[in-house]
C-alpha positions in Angstrom: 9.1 -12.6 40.7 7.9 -14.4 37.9 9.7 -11.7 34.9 13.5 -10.8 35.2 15.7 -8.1 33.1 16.9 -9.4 30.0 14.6 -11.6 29.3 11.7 -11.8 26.1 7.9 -10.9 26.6 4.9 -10.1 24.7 2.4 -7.7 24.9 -0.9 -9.0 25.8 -3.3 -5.7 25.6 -2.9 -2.3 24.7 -1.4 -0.2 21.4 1.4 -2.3 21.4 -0.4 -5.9 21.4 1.4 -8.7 20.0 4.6 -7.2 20.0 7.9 -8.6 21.9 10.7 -7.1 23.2 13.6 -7.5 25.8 13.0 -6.5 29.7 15.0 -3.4 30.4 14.2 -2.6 34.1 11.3 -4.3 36.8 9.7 -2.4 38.9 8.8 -5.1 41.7 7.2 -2.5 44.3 4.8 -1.0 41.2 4.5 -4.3 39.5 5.6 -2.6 36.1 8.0 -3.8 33.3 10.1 -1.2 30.9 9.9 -3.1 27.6 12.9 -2.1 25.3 11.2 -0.5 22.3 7.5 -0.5 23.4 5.0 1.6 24.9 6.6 4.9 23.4 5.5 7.9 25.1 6.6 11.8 24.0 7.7 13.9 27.2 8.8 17.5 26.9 12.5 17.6 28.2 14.2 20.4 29.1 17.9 20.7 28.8 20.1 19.8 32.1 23.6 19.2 32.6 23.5 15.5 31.4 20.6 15.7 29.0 21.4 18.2 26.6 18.6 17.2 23.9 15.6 19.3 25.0 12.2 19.6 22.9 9.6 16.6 23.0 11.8 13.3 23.4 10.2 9.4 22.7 10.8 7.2 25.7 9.6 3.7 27.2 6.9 4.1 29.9 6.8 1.1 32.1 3.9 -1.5 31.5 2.3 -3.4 34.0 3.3 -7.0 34.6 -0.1 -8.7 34.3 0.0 -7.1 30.2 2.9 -8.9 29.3 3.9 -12.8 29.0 7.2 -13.7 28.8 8.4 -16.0 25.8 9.9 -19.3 26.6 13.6 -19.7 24.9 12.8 -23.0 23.9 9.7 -23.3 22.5 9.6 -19.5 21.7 6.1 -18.9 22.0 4.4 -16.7 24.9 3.9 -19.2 27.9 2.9 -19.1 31.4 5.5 -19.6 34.6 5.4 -22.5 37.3 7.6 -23.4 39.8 9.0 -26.6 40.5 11.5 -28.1 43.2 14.5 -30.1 42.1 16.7 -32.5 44.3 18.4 -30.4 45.7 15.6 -28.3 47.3 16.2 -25.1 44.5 13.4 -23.5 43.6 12.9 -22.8 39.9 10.7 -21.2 36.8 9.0 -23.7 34.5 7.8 -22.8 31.4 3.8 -24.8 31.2 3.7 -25.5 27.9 7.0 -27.0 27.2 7.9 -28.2 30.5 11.5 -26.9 30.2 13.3 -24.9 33.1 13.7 -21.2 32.8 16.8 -20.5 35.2 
């Protein structure tokens, strides 16, 4: 899995292109993201016993994986993932551009 919750991406196509924002949830199975903040939809809610704010809500609809890029902490700019094996036979994310690890 090359994007995990919490982390920074950016938008690579759509409405929303060029924006960032933080991983809320993956959806491995679907190969979607839900992007804190992006990708606002308006759903007609109806009131339930948890929910009691009915009438057309904004939420985040997931986006799919291959639209978004994550952001590398260090050199803060929108990069591509690799994976590299250390001594101690671990298997971890490299960000390509800066050579840094990710985990």
């Amino acid at each position: 899995m090359r994007i995990h919750k919490d982390e920074m991406v950016s938008v690579l196509s759509g409405r929303d292109r060029g924006k960032q924002g933080k991983v809320q949830r993956v959806f491995l199975k679907e190969g979607l993201v839900l992007v804190e903040g992006l990708n606002m939809v308006k759903r007609h809610k109806r009131p339930t016993g948890t929910v009691r704010q009915a009438g057309i809500v904004e939420q985040e609809a997931p986006i799919p994986m291959s639209r978004v890029m994550l952001v590398c902490p260090k050199c803060t700019k929108p990069t591509t993932i690799g994976y590299k094996f250390l001594e101690d036979n671990t298997k971890v994310r490299v960000c390509k551009s800066c050579k840094e690890v990710l985990d």
